[in-house]
C-alpha positions in Angstrom: 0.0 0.0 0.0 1.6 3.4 -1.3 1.6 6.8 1.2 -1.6 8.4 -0.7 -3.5 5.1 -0.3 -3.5 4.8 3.8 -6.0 6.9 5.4 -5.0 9.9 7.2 -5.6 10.8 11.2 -7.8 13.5 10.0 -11.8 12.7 11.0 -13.3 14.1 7.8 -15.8 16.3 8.2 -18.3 15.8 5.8 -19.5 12.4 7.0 -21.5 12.7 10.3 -20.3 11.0 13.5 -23.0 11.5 16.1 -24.3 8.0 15.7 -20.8 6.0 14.6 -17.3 6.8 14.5 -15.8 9.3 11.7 -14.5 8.1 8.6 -10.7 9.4 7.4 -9.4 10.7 4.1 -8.4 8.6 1.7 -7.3 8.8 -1.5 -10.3 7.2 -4.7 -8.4 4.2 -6.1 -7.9 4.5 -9.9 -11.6 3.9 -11.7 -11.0 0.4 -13.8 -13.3 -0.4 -17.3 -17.0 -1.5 -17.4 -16.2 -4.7 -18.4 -14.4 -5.8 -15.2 -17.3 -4.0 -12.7 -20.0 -5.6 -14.9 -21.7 -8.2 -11.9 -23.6 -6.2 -9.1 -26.4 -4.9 -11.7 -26.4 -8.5 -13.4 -27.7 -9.9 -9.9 -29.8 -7.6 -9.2 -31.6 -8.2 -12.4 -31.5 -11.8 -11.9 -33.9 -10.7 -8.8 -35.8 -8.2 -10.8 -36.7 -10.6 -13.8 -38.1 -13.3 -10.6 -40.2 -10.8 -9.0 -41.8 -8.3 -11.3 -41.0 -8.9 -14.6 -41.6 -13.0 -14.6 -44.8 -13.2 -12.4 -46.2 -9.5 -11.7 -46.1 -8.1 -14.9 -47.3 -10.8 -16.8 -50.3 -11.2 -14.1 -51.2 -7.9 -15.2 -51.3 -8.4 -18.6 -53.5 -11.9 -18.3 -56.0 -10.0 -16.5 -55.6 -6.5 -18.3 -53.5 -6.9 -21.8 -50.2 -4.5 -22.0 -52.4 -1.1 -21.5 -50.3 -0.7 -18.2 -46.7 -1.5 -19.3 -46.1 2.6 -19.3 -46.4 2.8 -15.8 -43.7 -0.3 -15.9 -41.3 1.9 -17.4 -41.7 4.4 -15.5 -41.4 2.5 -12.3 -37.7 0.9 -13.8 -36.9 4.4 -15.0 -37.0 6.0 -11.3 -35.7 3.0 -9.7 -32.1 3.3 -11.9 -32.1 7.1 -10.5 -32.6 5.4 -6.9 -30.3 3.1 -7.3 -27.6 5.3 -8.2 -28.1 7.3 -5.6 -27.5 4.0 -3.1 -24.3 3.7 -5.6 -23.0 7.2 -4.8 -22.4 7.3 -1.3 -20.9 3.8 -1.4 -18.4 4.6 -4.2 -17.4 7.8 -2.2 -17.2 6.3 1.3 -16.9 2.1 1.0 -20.0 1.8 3.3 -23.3 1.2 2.4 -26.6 3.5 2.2 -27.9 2.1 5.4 -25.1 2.8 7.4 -25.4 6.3 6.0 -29.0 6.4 7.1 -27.9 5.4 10.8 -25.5 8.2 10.5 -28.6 10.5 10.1 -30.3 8.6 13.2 -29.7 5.7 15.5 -33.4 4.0 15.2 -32.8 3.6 11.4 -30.9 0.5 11.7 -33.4 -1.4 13.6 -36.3 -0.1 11.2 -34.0 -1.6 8.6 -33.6 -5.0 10.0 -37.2 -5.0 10.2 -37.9 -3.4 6.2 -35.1 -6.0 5.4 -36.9 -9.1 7.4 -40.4 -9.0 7.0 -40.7 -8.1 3.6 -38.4 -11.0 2.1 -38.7 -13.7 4.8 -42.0 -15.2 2.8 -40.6 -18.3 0.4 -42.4 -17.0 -2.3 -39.9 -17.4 -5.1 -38.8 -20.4 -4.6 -42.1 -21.7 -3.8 -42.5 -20.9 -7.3 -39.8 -22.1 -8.8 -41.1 -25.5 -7.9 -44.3 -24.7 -9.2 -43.4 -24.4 -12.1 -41.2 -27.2 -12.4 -44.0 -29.2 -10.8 -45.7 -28.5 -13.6 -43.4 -30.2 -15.7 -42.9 -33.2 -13.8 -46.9 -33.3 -12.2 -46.1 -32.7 -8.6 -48.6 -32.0 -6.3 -48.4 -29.5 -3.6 -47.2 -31.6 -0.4 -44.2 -32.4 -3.4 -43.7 -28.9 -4.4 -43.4 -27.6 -0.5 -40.9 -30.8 0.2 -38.8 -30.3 -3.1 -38.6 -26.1 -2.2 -37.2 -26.8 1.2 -34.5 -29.0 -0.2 -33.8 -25.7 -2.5 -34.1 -23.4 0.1 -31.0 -25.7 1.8 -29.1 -26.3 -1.6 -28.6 -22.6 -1.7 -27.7 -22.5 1.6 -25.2 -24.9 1.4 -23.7 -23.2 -1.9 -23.0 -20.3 -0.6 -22.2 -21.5 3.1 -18.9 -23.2 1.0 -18.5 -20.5 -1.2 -14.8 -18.6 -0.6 -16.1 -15.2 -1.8 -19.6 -15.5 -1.5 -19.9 -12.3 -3.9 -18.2 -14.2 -6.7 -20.4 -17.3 -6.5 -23.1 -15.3 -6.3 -22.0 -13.2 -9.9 -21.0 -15.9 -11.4 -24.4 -17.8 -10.6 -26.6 -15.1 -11.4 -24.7 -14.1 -14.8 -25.6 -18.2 -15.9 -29.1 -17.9 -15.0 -29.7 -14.6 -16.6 -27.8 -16.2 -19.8 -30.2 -18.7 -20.0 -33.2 -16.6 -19.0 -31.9 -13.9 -22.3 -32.2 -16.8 -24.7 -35.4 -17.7 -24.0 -36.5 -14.4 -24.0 -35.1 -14.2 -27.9 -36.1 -17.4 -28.9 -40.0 -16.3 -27.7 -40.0 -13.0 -29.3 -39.4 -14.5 -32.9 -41.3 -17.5 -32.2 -44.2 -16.6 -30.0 -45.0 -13.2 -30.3 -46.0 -11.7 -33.8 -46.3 -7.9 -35.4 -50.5 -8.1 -34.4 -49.1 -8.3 -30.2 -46.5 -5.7 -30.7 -49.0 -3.2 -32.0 -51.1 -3.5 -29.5 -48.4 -2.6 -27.1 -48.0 0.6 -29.1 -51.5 1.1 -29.1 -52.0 0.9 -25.6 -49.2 3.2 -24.9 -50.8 6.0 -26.8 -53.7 5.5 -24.7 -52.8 5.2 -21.3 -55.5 4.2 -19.0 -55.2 3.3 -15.2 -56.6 1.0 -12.7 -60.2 1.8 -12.1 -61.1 3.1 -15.1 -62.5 0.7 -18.2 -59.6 -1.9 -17.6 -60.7 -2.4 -14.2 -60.1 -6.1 -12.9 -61.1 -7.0 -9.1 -57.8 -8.8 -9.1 -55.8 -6.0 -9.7 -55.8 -4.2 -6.6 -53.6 -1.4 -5.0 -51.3 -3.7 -3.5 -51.1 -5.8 -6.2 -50.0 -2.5 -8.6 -47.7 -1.4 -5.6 -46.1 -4.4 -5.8 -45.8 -4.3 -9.0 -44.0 -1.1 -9.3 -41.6 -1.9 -7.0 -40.7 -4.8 -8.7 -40.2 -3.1 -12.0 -37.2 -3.5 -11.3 -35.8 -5.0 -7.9 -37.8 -3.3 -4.9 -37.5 -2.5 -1.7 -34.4 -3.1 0.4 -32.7 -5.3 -2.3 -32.0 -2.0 -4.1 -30.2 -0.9 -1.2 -28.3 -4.2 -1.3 -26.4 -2.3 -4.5 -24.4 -0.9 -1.7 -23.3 -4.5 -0.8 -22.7 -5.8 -4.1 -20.2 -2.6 -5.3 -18.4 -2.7 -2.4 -17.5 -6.7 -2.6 -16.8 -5.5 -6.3 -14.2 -3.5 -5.0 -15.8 -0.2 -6.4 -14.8 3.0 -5.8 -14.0 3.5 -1.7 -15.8 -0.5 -1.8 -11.6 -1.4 -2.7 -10.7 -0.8 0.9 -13.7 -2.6 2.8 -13.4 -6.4 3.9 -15.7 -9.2 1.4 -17.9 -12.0 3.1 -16.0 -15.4 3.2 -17.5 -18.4 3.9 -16.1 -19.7 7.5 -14.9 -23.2 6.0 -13.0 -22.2 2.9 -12.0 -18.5 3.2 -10.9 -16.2 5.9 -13.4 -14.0 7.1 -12.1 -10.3 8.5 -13.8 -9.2 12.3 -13.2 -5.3 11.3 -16.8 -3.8 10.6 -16.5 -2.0 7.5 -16.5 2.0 8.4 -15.3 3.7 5.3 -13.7 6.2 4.2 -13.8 10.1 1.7 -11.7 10.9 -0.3 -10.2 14.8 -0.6 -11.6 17.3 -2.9 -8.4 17.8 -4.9 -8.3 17.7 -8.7 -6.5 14.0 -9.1 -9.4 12.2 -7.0 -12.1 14.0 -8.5 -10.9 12.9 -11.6 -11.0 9.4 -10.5 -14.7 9.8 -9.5 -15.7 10.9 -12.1 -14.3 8.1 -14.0 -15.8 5.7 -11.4 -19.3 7.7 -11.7 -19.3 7.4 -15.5 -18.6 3.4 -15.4 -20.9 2.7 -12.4 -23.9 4.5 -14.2 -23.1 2.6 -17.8 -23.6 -0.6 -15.9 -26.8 0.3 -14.0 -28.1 1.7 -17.3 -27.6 -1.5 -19.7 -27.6 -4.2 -17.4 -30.2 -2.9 -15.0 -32.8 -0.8 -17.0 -32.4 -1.8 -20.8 -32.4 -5.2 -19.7 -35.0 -5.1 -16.9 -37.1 -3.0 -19.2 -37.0 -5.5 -22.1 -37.9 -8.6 -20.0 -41.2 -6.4 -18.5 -42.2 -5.7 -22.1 -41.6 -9.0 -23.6 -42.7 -11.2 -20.7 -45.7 -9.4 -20.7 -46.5 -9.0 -24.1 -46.3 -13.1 -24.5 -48.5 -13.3 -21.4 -51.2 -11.0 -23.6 -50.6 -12.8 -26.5 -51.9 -16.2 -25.1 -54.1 -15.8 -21.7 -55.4 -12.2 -22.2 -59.2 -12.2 -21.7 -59.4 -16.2 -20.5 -60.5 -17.5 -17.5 -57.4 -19.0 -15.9 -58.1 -19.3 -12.4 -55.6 -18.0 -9.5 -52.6 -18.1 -8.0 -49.9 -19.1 -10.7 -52.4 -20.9 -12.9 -52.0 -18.1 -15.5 -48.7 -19.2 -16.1 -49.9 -23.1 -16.6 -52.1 -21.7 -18.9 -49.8 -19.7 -20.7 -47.9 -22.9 -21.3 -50.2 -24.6 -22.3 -51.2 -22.4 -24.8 -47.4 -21.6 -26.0 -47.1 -25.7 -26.2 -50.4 -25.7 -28.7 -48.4 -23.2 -31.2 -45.3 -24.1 -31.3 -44.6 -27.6 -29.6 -44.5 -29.0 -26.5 -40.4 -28.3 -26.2 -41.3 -25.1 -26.5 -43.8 -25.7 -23.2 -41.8 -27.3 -21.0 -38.9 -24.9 -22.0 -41.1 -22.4 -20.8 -41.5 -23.5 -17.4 -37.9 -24.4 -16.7 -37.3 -20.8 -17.6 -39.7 -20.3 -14.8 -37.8 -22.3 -12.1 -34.6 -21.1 -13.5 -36.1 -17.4 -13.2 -37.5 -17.8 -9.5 -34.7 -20.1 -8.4 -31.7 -17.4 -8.7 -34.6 -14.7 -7.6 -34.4 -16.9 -4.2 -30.8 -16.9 -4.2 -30.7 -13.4 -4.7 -33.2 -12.5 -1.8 -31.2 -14.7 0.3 -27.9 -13.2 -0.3 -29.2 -9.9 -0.2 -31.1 -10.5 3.2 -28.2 -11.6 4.9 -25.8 -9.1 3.7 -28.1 -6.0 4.5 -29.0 -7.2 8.5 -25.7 -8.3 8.7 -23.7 -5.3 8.0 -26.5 -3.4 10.0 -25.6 -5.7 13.1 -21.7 -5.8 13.0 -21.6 -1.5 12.2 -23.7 -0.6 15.2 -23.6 -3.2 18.0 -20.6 -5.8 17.4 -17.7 -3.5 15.8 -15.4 -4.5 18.3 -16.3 -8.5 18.3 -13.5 -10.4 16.7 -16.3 -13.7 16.9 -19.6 -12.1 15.1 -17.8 -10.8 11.8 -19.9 -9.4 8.8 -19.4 -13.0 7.7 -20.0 -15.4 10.5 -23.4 -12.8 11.0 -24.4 -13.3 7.4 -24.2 -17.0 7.1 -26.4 -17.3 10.6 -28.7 -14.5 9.2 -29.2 -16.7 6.0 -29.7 -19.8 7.6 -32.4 -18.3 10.0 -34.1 -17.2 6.4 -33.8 -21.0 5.4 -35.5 -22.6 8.5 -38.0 -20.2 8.9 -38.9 -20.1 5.0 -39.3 -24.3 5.8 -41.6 -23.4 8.3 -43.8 -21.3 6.6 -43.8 -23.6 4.1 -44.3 -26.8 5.8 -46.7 -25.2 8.2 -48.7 -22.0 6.6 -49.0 -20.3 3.2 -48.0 -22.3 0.6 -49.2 -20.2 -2.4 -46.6 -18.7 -4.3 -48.3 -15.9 -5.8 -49.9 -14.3 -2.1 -46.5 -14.9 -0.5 -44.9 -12.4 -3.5 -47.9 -10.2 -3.3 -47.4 -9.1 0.1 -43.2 -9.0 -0.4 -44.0 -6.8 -3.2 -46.3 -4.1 -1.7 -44.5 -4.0 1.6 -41.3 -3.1 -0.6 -43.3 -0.4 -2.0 -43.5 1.4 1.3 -39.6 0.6 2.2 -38.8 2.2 -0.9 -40.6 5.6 -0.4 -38.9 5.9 3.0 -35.5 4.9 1.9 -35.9 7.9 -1.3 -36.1 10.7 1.1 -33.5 8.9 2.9 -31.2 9.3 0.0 -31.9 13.1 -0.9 -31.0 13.9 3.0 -28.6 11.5 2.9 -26.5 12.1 -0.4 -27.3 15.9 0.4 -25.6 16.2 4.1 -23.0 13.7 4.2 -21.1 13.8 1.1 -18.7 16.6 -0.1 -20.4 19.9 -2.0 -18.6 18.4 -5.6 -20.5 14.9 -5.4 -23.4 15.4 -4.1 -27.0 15.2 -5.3 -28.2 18.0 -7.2 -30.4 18.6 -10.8 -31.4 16.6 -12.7 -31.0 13.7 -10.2 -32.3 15.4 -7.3 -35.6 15.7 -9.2 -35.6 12.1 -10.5 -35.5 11.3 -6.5 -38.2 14.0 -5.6 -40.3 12.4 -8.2 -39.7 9.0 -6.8 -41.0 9.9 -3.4 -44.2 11.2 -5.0 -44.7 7.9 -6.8 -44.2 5.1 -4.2 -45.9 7.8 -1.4 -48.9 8.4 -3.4 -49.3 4.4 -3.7 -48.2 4.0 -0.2 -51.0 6.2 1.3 -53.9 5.0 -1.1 -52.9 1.4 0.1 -52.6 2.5 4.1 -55.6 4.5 3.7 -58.0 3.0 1.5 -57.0 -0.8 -0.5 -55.6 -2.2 3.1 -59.1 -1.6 5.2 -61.5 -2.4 2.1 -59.4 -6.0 2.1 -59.7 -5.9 5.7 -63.6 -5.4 5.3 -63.8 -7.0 2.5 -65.6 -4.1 0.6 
């Protein structure tokens, strides 16, 4: 390590310390290419595609054709500003957003365990995953729950043995979403047609929402909530951006220790307070560089991407189940195969609902990961910085296995429906994320120097963002949650 890369006695002041201790000065490391940094938007699309764009989105279209896919694009569209703005204070200080919120005030990292837990603890993707499969190989639903527990374990097993649990985690994800872009290309020459796509233009010339003449029963408020924040990731696994840069070794992310598994690597006890780097010319040079890289690779492998799967997804759920009476729960998507396995061939079926597992498999894995990594960092930062037993790593593995055994148990014991359990991740994430965008304003505002931080442009994109999720947020508080409640 040269002079100008070891941080300096100086507290900076920028960063508050009320709540933890003050970060030094040290130097940006060198800004490297998009093609070596290209990962933590790849998993969170992996994520993304299981949530809204496989099962949400193409709900929405069997029950109400593609007339709402604007609002989709919209709702991908303000969560790339969002999660730049987790990305910015983690390239310019190594720690992530929610430490930066716990700067602002103490309480935020227990509401953050709890926006982190509840949300994601319900097994609904990998309850899904098996669904699908199941109907593949005819499983019934004692079979489904017993064969998604044994997934639920696999992952944790994988990644309990896993070095750098980052890179088996990239390297995982990038497969899946390889497989998952093939289909996606193979369907749109060979199940889709020009008659589909100009509906979708149609429809987005004419805009209409929720209550007016496409009104559908099943499509309430929390099931649009939901929806928007999963265009895209939602809710805290957004903020788990902050996670994934850093074991990237973006930006200030160089200098912070990675997860390592307790059998095969060597886990680090330090908690990971970061570090600013100085105002001068040569590292604001190097941030921009960094800022230029990290916003390529939310932009093409995060929102072109994300946005593509939404439209086509949906458009082939239009194309086959639109206006038919499919039942509940995932039965749309049986149906969907069914139909795709009448016009082009029952390969093409069953290829469809591997895709499916495939899809909602690395979405578990994902929400896993992501879960652990978010509470644990939380934990080790504010109550166990000074235990050399509980590192960020030993607290992430017992984190995920918690997730594990209590998924089972939900499973085994309670709801076993795959499309309720995503419902109410989805709409609770759509509340977490209208809290954590005024978060980021104050955040990215107060604690960062005056040449970084948010302003323009981007400060608007985040004003806008707390009007959308906090106008859905109070219609479903207010008015969805007690008609449901009273069944009005």
């Amino acid at each position: 390590m040269s002079d100008s890369e070891r941080p300096t006695a100086v507290t900076a002041e920028e960063v508050p310390d009320k709540y933890l201790p003050g970060v030094p000065y040290r130097d940006l490391p060198e800004p490297t290419t998009l093609r070596k940094i290209v990962g933590p938007s790849v998993i969170l699309l992996a994520v993304s595609i299981g949530s809204g764009e496989f099962v949400l989105w193409p709900f929405i279209s069997s029950r109400v054709g593609v007339a709402l896919l604007w609002i989709a694009m919209i709702g991908i569209l303000t969560q790339y500003f969002i999660n730049m703005e987790i990305e910015r204070y983690t390239l310019a200080t190594g720690e992530t957003a929610v430490t930066g919120f716990t700067r602002l005030w103490k309480p935020w990292a227990w509401l953050f365990i709890l926006f982190t837990a509840i949300p994601w603890v319900w097994p609904g993707w990998a309850t899904g995953a098996t669904t699908t499969a199941g109907f593949v190989f005819g499983w019934d639903t004692g079979t489904v729950n017993v064969v998604t527990v044994l997934g639920l374990f696999a992952i944790g097993i994988a990644l309990t043995v896993s070095p750098v649990v980052y890179n088996a985690v990239e390297k995982f994800q990038m497969v899946m979403v390889g497989v998952i872009m093939v289909f996606l290309v193979i369907a749109l020459f060979l199940a889709t047609n020009g008659e589909d796509w100009a509906g979708v233009v149609a429809d987005a010339a004419l805009p209409e929402m929720v209550g007016g003449p496409i009104a559908d029963d099943a499509i309430t408020v929390a099931v649009l909530l939901g929806a928007l924040a999963f265009a895209g990731a939602g809710g805290s696994v957004n903020l788990a951006q902050s996670n994934w840069i850093r074991d990237k070794g973006m930006g200030m992310g160089a200098y912070a220790p990675r997860i390592e598994s307790p059998i095969t690597g060597n886990p680090e006890a330090i908690a990971s307070i970061g570090a600013i780097f100085p105002s001068d010319e040569e590292n604001l040079r190097r941030w921009r560089g960094w800022w230029k890289i990290a916003n390529q690779e939310q932009f093409w492998f995060f929102f072109v991407l994300g946005f593509l799967s939404i439209v086509i997804l949906a458009v082939l759920t239009a194309s086959t189940v639109f206006g038919q009476d499919v039942g509940e729960g995932f039965d749309f998507i049986r149906a969907e195969g069914e139909v795709l396995g009448e016009r082009i061939g029952t390969w093409f079926q069953t290829f469809f609902y591997l895709t499916g597992t495939v899809v909602l498999f690395s979405t578990n894995l994902g929400v896993l990961d992501h879960v652990g990594r978010v509470i644990a960092d939380i934990l080790k930062i504010n109550w166990l910085r000074d235990s050399d037993r509980w590192t960020e790593s030993n607290l992430y593995f017992a984190i995920v296995w918690a997730e594990i055994v209590f998924g089972s148990l939900i499973l085994l014991f309670a709801i076993d429906q795959p499309l309720v359990l995503l419902v109410i991740a989805s709409s609770l994430n759509g509340i977490v994320m209208f809290i954590y965008s005024i978060l980021l304003i104050q955040l990215n505002r107060k604690a960062l120097p005056e040449a970084i931080k948010i302003r323009g442009v981007r400060l608007g994109a985040m004003a806008w963002s707390v009007l959308f999720f906090g106008y859905f947020t109070v219609f479903l508080i207010l008015f969805d949650i007690p008609q449901q409640l009273t069944g009005g």
